[in-house]
C-alpha positions as YAML, in Angstrom:
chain: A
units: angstrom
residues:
- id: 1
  name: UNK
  ca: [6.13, -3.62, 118.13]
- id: 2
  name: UNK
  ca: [7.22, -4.78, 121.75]
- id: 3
  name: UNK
  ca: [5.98, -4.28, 124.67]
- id: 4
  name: UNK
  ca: [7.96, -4.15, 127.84]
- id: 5
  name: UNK
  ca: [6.15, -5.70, 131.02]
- id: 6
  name: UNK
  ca: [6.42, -5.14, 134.55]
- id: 7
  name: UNK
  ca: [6.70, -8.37, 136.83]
- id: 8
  name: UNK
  ca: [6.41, -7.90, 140.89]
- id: 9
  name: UNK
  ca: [6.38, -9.74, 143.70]
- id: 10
  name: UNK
  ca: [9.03, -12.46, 142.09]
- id: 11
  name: UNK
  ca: [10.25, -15.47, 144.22]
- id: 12
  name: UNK
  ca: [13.75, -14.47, 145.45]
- id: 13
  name: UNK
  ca: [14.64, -18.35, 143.92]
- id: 14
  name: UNK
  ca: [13.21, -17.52, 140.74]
- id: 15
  name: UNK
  ca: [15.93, -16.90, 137.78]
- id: 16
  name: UNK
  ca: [15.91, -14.78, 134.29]
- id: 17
  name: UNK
  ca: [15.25, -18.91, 133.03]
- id: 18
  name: UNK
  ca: [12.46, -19.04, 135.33]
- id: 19
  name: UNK
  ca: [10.50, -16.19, 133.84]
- id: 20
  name: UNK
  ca: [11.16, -16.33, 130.27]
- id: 21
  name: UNK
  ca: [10.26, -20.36, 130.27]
- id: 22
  name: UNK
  ca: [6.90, -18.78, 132.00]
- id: 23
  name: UNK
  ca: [6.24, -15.51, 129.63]
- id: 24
  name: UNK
  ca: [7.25, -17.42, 126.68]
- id: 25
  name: UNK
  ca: [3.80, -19.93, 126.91]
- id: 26
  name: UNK
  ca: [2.04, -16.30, 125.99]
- id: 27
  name: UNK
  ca: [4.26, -15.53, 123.54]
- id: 28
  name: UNK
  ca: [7.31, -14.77, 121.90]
- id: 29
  name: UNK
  ca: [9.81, -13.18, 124.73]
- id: 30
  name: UNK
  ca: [12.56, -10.90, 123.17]
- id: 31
  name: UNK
  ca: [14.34, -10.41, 126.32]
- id: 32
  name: UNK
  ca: [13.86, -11.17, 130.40]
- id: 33
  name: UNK
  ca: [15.66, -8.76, 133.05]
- id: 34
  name: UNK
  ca: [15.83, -9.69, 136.49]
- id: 35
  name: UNK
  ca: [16.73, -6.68, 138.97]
- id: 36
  name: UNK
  ca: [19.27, -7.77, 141.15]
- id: 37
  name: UNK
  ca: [20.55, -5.71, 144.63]
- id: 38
  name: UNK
  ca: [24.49, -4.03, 143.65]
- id: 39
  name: UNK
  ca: [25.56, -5.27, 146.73]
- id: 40
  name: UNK
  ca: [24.78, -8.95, 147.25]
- id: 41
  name: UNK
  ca: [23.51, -9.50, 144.18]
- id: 42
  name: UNK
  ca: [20.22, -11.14, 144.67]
- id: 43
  name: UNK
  ca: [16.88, -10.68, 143.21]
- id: 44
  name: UNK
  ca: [15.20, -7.68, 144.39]
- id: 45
  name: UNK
  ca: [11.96, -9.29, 143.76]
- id: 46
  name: UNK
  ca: [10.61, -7.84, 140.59]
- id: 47
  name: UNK
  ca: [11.83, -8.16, 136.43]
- id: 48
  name: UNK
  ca: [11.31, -6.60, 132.99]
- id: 49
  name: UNK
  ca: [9.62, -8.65, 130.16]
- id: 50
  name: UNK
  ca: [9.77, -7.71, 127.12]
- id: 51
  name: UNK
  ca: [7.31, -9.41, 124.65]
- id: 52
  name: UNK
  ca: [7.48, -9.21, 121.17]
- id: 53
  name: UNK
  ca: [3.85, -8.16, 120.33]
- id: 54
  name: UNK
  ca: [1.40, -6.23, 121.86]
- id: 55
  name: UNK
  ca: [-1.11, -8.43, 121.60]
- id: 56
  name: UNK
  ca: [1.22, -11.25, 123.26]
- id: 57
  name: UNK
  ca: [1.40, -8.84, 125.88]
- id: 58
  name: UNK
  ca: [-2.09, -8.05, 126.66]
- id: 59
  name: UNK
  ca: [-2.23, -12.05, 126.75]
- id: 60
  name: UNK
  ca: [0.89, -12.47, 129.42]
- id: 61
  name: UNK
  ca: [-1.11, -9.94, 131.28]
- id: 62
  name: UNK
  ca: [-4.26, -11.24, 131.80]
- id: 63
  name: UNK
  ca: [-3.10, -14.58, 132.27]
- id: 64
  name: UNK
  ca: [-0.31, -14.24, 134.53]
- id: 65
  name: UNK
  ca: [-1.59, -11.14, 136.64]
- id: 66
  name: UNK
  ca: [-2.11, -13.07, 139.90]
- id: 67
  name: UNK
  ca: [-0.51, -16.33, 138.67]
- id: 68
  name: UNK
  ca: [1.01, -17.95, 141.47]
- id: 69
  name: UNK
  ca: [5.16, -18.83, 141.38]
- id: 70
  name: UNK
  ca: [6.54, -20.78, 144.17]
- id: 71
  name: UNK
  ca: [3.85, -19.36, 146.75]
- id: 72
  name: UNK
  ca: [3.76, -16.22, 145.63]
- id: 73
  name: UNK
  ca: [1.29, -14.15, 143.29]
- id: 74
  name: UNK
  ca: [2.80, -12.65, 140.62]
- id: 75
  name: UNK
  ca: [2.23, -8.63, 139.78]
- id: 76
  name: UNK
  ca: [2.17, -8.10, 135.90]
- id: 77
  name: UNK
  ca: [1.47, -4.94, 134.17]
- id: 78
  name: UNK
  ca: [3.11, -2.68, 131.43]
- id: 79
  name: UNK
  ca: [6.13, -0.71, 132.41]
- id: 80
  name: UNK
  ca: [6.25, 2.50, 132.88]
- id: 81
  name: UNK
  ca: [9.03, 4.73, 131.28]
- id: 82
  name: UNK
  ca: [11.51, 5.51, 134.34]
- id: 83
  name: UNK
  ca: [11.41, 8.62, 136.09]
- id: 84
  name: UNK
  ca: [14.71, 10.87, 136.32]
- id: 85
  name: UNK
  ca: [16.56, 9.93, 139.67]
- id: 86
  name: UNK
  ca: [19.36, 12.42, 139.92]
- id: 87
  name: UNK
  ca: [18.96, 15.64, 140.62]
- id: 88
  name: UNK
  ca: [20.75, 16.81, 137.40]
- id: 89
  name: UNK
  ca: [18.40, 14.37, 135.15]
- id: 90
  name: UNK
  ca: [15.62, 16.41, 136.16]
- id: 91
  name: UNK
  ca: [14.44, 19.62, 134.17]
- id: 92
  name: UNK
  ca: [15.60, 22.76, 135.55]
- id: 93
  name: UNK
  ca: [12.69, 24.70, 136.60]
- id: 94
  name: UNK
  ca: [11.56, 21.29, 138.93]
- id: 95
  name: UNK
  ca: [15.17, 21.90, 140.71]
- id: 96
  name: UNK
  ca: [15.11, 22.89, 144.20]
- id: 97
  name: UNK
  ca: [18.22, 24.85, 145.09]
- id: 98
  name: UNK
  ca: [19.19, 25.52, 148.31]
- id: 99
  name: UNK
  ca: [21.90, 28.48, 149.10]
- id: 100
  name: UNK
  ca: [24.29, 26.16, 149.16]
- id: 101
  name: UNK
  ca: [23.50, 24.03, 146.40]
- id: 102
  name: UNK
  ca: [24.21, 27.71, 144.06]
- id: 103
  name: UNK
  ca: [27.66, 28.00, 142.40]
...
C-alpha cells in the first residue's frame, strides 16, 4: 500500500525532478507533487511524495528528515488527510452562523 509523505522547507529552485530523483534512492516513488502559489506560480516551499510501500516510506523518512537540499534542511513526515477549508465542507453542527449568514 502507499504511503503519501509530507516534504517542508523545499528550496524554491528545487523541481517535481528534483525530489523524485531524491525520494526515489529510498524507494519506489509513485508520484511527486510540488505546491505551487495560483498566482505566480512558484514553489510554495513544501511537496507531496507518494511512495509505493510503507516500509519505503518509513525509510525516506528517517533518512531524509533533516537531509540538507541546496542549504536548506528538509522536513519529512507522513501526510496528514486535509482538513475541510470552506465553510460548507465542514459538518453542520461545527458551523457558526451569524444572523446574517441565515437564509
Amino acid at each position: 500500500m502507499s504511503t503519501n509523505l509530507y516534504v517542508g522547507n523545499v528550496p524554491f529552485g528545487a523541481t517535481e525532478d528534483d525530489l523524485r530523483d531524491l525520494f526515489a534512492t529510498m524507494g519506489e516513488v509513485t508520484r511527486c507533487h510540488m505546491v505551487l502559489d495560483r498566482e505566480t506560480n512558484r514553489s510554495r516551499g513544501f511537496a507531496f511524495v507518494e511512495m509505493a510501500s510503507g516500509d519505503d516510506a518509513k525509510k525516506a523518512i528517517e533518512k531524509l528528515n533533516g537531509h540538507e537540499m541546496d542549504g536548506r534542511r528538509l522536513v519529512v513526515n507522513e501526510a496528514r488527510p486535509r482538513e475541510p477549508r470552506r465553510r460548507d465542507d465542514m459538518p453542520r453542527e461545527d458551523r457558526q452562523f451569524r444572523s446574517w449568514d441565515r437564509r
